[in-house]
Structure formats: C-alpha cells, structure tokens
mmCIF file of the N, C-alpha and C atoms, coordinates in Angstrom:
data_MODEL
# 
_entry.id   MODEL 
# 
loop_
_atom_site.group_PDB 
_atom_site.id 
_atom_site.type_symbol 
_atom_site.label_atom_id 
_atom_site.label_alt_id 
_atom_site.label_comp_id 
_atom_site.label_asym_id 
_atom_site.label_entity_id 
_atom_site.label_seq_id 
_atom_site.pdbx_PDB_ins_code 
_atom_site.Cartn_x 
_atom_site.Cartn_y 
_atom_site.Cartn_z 
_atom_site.occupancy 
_atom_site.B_iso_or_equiv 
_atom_site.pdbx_formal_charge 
_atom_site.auth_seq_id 
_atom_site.auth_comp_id 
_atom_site.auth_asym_id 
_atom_site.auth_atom_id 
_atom_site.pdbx_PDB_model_num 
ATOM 1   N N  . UNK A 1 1  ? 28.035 38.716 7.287  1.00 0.00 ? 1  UNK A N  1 
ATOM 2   C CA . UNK A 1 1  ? 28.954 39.490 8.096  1.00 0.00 ? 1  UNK A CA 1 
ATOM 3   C C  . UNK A 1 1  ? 30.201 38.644 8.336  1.00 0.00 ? 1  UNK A C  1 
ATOM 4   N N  . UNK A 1 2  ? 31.336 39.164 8.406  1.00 0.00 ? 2  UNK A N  1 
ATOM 5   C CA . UNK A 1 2  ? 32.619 38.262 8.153  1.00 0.00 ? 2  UNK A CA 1 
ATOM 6   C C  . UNK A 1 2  ? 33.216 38.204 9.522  1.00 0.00 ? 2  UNK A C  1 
ATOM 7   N N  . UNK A 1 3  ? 34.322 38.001 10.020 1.00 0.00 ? 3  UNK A N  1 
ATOM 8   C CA . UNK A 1 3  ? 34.806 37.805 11.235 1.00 0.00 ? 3  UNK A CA 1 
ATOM 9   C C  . UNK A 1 3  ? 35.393 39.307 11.966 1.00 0.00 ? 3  UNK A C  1 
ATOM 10  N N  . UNK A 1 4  ? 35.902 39.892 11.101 1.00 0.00 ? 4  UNK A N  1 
ATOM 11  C CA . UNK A 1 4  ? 36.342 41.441 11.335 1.00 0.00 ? 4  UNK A CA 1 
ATOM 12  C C  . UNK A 1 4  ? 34.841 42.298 11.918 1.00 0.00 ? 4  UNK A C  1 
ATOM 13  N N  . UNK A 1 5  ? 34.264 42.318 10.913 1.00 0.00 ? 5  UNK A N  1 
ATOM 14  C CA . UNK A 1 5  ? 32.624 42.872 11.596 1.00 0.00 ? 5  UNK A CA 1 
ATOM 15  C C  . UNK A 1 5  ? 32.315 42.639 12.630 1.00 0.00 ? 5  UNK A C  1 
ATOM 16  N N  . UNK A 1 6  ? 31.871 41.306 13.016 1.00 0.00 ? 6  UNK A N  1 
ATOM 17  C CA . UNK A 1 6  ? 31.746 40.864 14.238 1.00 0.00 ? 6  UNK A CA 1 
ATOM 18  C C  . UNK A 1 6  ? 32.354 41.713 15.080 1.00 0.00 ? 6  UNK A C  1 
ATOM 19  N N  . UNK A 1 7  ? 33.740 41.261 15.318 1.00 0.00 ? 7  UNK A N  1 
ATOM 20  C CA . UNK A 1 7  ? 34.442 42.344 16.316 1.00 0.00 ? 7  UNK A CA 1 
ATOM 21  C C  . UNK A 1 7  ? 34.268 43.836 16.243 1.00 0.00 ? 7  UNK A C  1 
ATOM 22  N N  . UNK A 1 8  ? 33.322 44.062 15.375 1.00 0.00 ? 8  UNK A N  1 
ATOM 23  C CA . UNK A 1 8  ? 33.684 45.570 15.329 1.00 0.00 ? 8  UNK A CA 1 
ATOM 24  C C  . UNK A 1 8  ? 32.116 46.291 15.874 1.00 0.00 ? 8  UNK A C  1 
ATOM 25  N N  . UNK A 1 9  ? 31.146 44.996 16.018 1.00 0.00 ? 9  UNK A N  1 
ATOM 26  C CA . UNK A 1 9  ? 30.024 45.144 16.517 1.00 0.00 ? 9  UNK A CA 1 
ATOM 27  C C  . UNK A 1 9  ? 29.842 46.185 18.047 1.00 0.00 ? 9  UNK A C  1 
ATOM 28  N N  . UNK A 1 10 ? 29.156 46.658 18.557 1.00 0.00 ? 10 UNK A N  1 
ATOM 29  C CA . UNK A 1 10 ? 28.886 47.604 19.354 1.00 0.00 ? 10 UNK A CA 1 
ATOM 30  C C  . UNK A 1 10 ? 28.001 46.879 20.273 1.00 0.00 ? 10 UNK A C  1 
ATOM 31  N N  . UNK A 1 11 ? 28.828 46.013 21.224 1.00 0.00 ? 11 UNK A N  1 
ATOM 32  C CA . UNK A 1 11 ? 28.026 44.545 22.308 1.00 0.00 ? 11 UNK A CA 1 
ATOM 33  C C  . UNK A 1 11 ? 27.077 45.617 22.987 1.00 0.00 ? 11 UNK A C  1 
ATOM 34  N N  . UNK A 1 12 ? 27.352 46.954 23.615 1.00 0.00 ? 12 UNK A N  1 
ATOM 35  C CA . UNK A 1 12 ? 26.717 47.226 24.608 1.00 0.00 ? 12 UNK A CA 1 
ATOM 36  C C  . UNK A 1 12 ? 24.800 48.026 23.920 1.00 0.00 ? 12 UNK A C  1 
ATOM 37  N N  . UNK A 1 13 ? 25.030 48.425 22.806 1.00 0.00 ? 13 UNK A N  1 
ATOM 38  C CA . UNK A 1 13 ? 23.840 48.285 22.022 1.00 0.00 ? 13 UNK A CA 1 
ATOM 39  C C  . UNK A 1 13 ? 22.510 47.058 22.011 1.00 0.00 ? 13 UNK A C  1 
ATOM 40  N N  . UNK A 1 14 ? 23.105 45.842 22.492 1.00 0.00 ? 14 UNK A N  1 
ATOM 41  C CA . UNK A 1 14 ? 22.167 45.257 22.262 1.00 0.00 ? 14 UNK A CA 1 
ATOM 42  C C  . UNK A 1 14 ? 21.330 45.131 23.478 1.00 0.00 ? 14 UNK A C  1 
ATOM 43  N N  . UNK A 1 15 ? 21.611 45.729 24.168 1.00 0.00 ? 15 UNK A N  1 
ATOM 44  C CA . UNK A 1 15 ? 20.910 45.882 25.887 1.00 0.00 ? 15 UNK A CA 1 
ATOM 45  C C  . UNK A 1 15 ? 20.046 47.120 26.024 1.00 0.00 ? 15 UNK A C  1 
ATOM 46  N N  . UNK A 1 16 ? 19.761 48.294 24.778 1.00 0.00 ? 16 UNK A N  1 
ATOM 47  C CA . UNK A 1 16 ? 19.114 48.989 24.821 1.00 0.00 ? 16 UNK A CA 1 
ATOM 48  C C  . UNK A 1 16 ? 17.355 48.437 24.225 1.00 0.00 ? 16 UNK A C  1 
ATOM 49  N N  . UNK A 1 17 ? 16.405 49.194 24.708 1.00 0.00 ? 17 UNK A N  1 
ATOM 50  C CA . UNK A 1 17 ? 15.391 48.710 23.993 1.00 0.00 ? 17 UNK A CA 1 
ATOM 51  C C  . UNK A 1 17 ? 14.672 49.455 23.349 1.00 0.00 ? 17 UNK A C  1 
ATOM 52  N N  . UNK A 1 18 ? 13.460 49.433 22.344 1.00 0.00 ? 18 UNK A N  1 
ATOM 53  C CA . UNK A 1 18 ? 12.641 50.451 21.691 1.00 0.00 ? 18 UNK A CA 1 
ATOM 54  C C  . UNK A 1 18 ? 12.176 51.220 22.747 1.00 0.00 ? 18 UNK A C  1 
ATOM 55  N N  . UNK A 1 19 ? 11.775 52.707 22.266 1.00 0.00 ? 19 UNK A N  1 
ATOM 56  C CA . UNK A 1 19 ? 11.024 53.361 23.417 1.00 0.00 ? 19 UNK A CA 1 
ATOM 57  C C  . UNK A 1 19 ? 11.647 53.696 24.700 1.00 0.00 ? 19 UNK A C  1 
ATOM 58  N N  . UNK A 1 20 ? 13.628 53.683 24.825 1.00 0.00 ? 20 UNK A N  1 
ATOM 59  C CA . UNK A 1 20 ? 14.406 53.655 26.228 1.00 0.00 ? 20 UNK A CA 1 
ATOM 60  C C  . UNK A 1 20 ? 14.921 55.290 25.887 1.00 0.00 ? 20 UNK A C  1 
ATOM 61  N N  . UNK A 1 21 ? 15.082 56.301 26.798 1.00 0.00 ? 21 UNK A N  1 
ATOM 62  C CA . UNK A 1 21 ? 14.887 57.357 27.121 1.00 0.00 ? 21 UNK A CA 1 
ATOM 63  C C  . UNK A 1 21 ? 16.475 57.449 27.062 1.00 0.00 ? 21 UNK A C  1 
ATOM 64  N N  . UNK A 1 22 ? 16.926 57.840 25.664 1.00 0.00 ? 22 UNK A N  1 
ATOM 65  C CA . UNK A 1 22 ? 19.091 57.767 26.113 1.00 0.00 ? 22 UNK A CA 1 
ATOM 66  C C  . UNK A 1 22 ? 19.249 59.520 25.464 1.00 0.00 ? 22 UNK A C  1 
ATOM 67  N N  . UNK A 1 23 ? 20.436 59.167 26.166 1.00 0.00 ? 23 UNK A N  1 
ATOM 68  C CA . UNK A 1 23 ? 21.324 60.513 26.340 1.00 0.00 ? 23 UNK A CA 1 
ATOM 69  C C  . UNK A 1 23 ? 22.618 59.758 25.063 1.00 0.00 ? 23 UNK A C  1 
ATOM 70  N N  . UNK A 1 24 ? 22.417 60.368 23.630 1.00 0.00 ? 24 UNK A N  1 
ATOM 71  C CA . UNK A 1 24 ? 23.827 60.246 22.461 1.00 0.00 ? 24 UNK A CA 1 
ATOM 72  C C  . UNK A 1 24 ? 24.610 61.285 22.421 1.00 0.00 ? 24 UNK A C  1 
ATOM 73  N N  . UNK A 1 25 ? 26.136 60.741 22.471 1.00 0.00 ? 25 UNK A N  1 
ATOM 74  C CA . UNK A 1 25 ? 26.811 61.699 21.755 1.00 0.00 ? 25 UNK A CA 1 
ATOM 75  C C  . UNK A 1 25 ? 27.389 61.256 20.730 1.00 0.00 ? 25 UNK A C  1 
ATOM 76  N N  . UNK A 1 26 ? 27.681 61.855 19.819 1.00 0.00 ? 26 UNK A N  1 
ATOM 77  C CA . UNK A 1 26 ? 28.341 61.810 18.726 1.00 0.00 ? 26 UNK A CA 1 
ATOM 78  C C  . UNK A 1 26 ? 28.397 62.573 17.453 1.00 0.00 ? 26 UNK A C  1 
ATOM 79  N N  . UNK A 1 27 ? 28.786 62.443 16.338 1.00 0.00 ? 27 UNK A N  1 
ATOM 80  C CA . UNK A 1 27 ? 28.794 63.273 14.998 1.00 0.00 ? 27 UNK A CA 1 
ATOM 81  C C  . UNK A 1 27 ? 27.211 63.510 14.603 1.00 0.00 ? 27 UNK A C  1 
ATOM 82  N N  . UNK A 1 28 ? 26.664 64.130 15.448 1.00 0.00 ? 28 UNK A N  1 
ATOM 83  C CA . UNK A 1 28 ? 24.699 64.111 14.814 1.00 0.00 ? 28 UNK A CA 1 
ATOM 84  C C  . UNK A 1 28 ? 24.576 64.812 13.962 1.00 0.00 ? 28 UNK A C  1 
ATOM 85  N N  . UNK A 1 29 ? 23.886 64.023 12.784 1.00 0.00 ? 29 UNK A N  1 
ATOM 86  C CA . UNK A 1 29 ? 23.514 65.568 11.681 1.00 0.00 ? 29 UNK A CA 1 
ATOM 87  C C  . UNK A 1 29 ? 24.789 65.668 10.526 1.00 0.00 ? 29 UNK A C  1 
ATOM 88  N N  . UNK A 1 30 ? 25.292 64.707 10.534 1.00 0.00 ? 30 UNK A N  1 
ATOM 89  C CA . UNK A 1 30 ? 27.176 65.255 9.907  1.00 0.00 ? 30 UNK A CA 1 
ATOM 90  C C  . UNK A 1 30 ? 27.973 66.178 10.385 1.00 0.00 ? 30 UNK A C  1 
ATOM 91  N N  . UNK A 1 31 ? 27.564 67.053 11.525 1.00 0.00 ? 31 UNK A N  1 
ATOM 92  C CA . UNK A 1 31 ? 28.419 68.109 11.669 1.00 0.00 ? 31 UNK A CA 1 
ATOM 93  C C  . UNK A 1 31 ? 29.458 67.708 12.804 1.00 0.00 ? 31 UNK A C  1 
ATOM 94  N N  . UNK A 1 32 ? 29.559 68.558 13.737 1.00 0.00 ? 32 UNK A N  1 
ATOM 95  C CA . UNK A 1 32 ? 30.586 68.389 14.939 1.00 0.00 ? 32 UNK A CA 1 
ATOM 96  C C  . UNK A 1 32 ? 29.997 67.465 16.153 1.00 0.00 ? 32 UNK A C  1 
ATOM 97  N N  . UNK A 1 33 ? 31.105 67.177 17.303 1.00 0.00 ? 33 UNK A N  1 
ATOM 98  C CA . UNK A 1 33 ? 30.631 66.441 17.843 1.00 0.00 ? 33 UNK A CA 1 
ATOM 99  C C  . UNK A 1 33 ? 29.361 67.158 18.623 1.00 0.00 ? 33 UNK A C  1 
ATOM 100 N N  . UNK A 1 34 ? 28.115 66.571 19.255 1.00 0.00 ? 34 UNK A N  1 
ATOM 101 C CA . UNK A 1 34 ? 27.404 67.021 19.774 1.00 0.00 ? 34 UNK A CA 1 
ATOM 102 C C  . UNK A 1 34 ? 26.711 66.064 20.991 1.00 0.00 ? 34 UNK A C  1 
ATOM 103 N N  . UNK A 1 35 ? 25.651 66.105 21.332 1.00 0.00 ? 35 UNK A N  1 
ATOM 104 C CA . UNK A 1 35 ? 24.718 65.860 22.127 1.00 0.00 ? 35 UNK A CA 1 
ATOM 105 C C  . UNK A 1 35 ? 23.617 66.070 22.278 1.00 0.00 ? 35 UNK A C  1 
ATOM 106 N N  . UNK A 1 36 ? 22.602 64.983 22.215 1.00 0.00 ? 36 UNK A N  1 
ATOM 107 C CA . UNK A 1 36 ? 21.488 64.999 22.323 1.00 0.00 ? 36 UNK A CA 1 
ATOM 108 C C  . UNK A 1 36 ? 20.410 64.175 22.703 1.00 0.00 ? 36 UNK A C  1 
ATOM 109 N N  . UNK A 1 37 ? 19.600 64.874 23.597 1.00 0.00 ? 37 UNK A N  1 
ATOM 110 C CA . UNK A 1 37 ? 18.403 63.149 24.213 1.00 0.00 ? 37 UNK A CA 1 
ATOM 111 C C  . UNK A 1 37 ? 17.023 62.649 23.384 1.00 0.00 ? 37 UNK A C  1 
ATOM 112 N N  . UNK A 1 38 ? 16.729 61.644 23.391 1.00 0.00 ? 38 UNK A N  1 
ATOM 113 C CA . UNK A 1 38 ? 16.163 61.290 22.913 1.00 0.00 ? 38 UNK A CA 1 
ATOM 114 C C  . UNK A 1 38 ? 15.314 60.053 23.241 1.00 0.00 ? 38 UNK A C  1 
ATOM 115 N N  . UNK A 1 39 ? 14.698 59.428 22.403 1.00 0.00 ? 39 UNK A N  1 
ATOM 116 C CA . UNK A 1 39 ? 13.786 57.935 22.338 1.00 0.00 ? 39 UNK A CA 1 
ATOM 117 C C  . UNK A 1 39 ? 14.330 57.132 21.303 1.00 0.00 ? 39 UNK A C  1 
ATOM 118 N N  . UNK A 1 40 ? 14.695 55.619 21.612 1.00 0.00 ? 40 UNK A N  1 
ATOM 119 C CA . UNK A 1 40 ? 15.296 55.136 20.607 1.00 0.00 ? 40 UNK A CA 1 
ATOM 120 C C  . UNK A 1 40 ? 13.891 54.422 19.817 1.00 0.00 ? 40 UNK A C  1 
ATOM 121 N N  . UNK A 1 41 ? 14.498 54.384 18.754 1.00 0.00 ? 41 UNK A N  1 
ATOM 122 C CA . UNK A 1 41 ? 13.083 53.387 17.814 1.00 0.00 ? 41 UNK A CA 1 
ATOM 123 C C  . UNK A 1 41 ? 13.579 52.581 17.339 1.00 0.00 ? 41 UNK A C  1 
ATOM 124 N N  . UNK A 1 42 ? 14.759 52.302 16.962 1.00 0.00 ? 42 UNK A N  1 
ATOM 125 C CA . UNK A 1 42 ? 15.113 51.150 16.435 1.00 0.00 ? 42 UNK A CA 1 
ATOM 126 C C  . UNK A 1 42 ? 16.571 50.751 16.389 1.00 0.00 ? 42 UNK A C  1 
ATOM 127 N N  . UNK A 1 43 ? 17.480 49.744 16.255 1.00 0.00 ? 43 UNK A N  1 
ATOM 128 C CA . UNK A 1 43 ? 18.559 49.771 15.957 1.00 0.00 ? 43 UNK A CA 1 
ATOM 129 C C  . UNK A 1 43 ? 18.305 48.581 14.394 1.00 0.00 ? 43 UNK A C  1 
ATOM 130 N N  . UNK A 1 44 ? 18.917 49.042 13.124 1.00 0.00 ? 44 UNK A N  1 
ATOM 131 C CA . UNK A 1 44 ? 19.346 48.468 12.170 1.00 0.00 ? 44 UNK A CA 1 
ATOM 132 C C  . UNK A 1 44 ? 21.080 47.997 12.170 1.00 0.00 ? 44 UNK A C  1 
ATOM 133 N N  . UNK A 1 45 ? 20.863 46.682 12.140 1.00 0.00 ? 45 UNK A N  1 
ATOM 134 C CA . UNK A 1 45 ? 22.497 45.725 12.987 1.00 0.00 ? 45 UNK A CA 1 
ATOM 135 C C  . UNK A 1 45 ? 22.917 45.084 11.366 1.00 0.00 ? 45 UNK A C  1 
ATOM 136 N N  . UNK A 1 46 ? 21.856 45.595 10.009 1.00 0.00 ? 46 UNK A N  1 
ATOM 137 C CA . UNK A 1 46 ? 22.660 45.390 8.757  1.00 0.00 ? 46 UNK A CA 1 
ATOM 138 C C  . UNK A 1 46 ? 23.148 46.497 8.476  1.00 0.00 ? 46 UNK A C  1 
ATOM 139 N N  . UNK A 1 47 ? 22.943 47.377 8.193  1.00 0.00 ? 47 UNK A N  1 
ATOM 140 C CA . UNK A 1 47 ? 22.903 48.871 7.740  1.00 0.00 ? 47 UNK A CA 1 
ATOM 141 C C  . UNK A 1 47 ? 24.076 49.424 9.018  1.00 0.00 ? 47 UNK A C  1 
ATOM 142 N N  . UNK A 1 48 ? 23.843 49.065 10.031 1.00 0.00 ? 48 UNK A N  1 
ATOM 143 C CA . UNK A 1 48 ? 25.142 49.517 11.214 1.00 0.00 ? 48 UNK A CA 1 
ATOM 144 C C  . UNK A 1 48 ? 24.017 50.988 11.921 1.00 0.00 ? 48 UNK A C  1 
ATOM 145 N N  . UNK A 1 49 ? 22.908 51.354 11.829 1.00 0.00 ? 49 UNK A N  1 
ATOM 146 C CA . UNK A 1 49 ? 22.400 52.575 12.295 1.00 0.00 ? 49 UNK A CA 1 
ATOM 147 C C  . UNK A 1 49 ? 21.910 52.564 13.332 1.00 0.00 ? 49 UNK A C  1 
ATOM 148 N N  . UNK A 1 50 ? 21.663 53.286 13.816 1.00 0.00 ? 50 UNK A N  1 
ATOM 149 C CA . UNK A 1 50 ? 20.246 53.476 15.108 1.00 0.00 ? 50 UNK A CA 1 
ATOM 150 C C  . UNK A 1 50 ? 19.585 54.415 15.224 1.00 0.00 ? 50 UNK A C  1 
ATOM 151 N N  . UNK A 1 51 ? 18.566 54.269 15.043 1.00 0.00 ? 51 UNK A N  1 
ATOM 152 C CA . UNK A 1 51 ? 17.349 55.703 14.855 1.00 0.00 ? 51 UNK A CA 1 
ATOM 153 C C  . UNK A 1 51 ? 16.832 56.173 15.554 1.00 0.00 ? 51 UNK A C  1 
ATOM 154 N N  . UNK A 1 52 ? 16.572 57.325 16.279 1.00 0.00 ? 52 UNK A N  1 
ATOM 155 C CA . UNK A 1 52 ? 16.118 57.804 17.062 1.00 0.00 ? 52 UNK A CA 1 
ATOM 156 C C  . UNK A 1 52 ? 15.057 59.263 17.290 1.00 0.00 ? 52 UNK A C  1 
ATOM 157 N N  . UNK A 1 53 ? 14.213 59.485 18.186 1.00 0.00 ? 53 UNK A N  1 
ATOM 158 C CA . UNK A 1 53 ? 13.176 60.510 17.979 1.00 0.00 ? 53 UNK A CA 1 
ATOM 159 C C  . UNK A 1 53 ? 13.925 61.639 19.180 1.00 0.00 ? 53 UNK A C  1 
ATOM 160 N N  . UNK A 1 54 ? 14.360 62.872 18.802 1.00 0.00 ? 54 UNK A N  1 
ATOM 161 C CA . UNK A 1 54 ? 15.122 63.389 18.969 1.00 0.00 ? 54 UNK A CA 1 
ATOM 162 C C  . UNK A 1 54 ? 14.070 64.810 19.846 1.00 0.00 ? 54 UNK A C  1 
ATOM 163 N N  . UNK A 1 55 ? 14.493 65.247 21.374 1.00 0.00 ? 55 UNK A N  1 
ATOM 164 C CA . UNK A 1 55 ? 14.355 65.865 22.180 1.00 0.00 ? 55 UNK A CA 1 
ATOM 165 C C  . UNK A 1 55 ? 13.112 67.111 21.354 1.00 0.00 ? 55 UNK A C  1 
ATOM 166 N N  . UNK A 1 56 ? 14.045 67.692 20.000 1.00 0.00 ? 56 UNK A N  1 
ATOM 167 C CA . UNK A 1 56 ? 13.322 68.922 19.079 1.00 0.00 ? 56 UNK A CA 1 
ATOM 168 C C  . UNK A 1 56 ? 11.740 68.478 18.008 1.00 0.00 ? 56 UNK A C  1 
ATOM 169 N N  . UNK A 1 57 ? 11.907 66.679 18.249 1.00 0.00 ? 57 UNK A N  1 
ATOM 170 C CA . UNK A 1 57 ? 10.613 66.085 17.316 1.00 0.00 ? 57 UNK A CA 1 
ATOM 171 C C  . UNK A 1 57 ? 11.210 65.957 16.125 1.00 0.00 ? 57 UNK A C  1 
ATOM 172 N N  . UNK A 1 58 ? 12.892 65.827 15.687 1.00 0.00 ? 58 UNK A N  1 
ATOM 173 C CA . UNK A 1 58 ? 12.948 64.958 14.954 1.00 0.00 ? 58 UNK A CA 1 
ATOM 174 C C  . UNK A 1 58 ? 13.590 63.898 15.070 1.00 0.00 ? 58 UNK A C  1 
ATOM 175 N N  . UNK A 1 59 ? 13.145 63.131 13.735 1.00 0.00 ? 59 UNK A N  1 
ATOM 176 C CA . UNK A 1 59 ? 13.675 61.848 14.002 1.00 0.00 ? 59 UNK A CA 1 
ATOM 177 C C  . UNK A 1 59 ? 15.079 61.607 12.963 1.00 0.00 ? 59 UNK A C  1 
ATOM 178 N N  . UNK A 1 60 ? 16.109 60.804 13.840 1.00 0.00 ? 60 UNK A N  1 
ATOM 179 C CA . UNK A 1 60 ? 17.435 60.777 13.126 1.00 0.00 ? 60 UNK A CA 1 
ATOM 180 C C  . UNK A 1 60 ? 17.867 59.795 13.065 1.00 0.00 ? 60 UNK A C  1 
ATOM 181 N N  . UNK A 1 61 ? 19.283 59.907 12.223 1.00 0.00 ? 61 UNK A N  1 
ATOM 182 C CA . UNK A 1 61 ? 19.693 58.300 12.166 1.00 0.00 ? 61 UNK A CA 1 
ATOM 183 C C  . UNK A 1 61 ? 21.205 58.443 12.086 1.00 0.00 ? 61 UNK A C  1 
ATOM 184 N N  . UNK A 1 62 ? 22.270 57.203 13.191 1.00 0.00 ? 62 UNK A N  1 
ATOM 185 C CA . UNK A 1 62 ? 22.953 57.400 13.045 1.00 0.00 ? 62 UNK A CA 1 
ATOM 186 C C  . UNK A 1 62 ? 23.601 56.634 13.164 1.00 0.00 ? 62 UNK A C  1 
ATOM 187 N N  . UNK A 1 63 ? 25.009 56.555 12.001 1.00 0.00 ? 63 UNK A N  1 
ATOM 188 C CA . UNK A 1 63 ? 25.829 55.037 12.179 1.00 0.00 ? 63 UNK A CA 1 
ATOM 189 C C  . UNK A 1 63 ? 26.439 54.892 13.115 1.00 0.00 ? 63 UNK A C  1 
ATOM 190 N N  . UNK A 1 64 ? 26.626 53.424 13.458 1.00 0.00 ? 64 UNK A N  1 
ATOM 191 C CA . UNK A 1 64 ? 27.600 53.217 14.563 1.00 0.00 ? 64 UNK A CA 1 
ATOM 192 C C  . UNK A 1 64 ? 28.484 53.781 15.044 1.00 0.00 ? 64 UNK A C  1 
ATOM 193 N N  . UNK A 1 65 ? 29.303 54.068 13.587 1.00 0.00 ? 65 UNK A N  1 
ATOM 194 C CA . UNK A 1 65 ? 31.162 54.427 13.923 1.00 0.00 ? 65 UNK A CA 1 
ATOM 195 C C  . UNK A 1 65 ? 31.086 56.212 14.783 1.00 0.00 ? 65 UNK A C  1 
ATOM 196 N N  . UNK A 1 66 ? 29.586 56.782 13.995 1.00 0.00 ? 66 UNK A N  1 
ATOM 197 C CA . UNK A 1 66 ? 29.534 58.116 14.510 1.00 0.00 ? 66 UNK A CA 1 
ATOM 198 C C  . UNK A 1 66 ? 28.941 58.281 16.161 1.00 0.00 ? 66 UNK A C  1 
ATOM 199 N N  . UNK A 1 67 ? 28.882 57.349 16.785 1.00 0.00 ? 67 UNK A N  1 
ATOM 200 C CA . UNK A 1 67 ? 28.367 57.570 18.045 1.00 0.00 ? 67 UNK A CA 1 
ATOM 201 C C  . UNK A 1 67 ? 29.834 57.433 19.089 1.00 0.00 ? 67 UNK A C  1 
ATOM 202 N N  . UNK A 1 68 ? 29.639 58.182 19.635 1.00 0.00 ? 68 UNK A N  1 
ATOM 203 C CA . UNK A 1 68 ? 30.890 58.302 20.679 1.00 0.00 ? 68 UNK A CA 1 
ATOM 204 C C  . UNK A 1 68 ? 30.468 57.729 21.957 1.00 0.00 ? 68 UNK A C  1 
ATOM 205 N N  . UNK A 1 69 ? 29.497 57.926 22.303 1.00 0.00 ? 69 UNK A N  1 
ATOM 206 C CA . UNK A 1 69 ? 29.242 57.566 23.499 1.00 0.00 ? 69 UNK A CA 1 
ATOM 207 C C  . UNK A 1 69 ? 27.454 57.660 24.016 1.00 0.00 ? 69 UNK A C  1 
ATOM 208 N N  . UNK A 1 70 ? 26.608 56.323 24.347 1.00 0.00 ? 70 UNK A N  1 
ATOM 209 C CA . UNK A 1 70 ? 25.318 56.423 24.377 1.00 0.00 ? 70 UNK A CA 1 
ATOM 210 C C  . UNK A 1 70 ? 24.894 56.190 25.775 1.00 0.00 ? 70 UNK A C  1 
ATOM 211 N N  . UNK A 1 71 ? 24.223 56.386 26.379 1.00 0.00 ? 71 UNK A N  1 
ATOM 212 C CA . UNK A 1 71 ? 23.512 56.086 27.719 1.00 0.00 ? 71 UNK A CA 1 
ATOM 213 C C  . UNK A 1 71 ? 22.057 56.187 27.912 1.00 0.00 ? 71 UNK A C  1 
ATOM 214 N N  . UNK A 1 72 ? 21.524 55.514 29.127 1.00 0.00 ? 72 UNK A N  1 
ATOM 215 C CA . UNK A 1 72 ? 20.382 55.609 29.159 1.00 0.00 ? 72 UNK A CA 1 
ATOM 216 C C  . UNK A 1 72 ? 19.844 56.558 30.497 1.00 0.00 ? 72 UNK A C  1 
ATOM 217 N N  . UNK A 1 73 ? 18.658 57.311 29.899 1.00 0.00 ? 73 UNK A N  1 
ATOM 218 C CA . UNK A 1 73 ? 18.247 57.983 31.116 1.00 0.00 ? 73 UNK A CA 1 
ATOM 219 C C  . UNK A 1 73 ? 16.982 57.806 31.289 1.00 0.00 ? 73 UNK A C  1 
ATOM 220 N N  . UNK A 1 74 ? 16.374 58.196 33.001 1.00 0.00 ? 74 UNK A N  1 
ATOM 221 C CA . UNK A 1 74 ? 15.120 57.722 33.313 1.00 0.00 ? 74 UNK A CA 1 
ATOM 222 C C  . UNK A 1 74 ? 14.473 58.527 32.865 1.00 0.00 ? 74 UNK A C  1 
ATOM 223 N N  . UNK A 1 75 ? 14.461 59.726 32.797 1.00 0.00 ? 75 UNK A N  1 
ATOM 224 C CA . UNK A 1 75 ? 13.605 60.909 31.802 1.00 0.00 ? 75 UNK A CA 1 
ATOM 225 C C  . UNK A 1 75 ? 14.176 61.783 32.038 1.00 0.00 ? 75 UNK A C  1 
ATOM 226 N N  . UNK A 1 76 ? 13.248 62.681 31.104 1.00 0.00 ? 76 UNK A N  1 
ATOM 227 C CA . UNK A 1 76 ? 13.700 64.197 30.795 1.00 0.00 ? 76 UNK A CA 1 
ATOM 228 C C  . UNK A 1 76 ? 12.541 65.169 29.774 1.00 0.00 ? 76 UNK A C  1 
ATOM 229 N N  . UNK A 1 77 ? 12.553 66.106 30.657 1.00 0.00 ? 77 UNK A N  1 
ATOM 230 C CA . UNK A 1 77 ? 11.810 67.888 30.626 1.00 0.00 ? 77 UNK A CA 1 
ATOM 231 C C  . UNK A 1 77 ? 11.459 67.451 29.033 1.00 0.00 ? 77 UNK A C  1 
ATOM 232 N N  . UNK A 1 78 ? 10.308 67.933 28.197 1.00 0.00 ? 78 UNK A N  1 
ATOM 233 C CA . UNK A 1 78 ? 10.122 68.167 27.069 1.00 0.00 ? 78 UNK A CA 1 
ATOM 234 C C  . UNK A 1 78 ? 10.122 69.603 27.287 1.00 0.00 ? 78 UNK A C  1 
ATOM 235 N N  . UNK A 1 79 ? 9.582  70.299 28.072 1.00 0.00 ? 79 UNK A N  1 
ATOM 236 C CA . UNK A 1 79 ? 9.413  72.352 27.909 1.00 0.00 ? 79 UNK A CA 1 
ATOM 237 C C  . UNK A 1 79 ? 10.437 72.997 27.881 1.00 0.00 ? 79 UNK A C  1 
# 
C-alpha cells in the first residue's frame, strides 16, 4: 500500500467489530443510494470491502469508496 492509500484509508472502520449491529448507507447492490441494517462479518483492508449479513438474510459486500456513511446500533426488530 503506497502513501496516497494510506490517506485514503477509512480510520473510523477500524473501531467496528465482527458481529456489531450497524446501520450502512451507501451505493448497496450497485444501484442508488440506500440504507440498510445489518451484522458486520468482516472488513477486507486489501480488497478495500466490508461484508455484511443484511436485515433480509443476505449477505453483501461493499467497497469502501461506496459507503457514505456507517454507524453502529444497539439492535433492531428482525419481524
């Protein structure tokens, strides 16, 4: 990773953990912007992704640049 990357890293990502209950927005799916909650499972910091198990039971993946904005929540309704 070169010096530009670095800076282009996403600091507040690394404070999330497997299994943390977040609220994403961003380009999900390729389409428009959206929103959606979920369970994180992983973040990949070569690849730039973060994967996640998604409110409907699936599981997604999405690059950095496409996330607009992530948070964490204490839970939320599956019914």
């Amino acid at each position: 990773m070169d010096e530009e990357e670095a800076q282009n890293e996403p600091e507040y990502l690394k404070y999330f953990k497997r299994k943390q209950k977040i609220n994403l927005r961003g380009r999900l799916h390729g389409g428009p912007v959206e929103s959606e909650r979920g369970e994180l499972c992983g973040i990949d910091w070569t690849h730039r992704t973060l994967t996640y198990h998604g409110e409907f039971g699936l599981y997604n993946t999405v690059r950095f640049d496409e996330i607009y904005e992530i948070e964490p929540i204490a839970h939320y309704r599956t019914s």
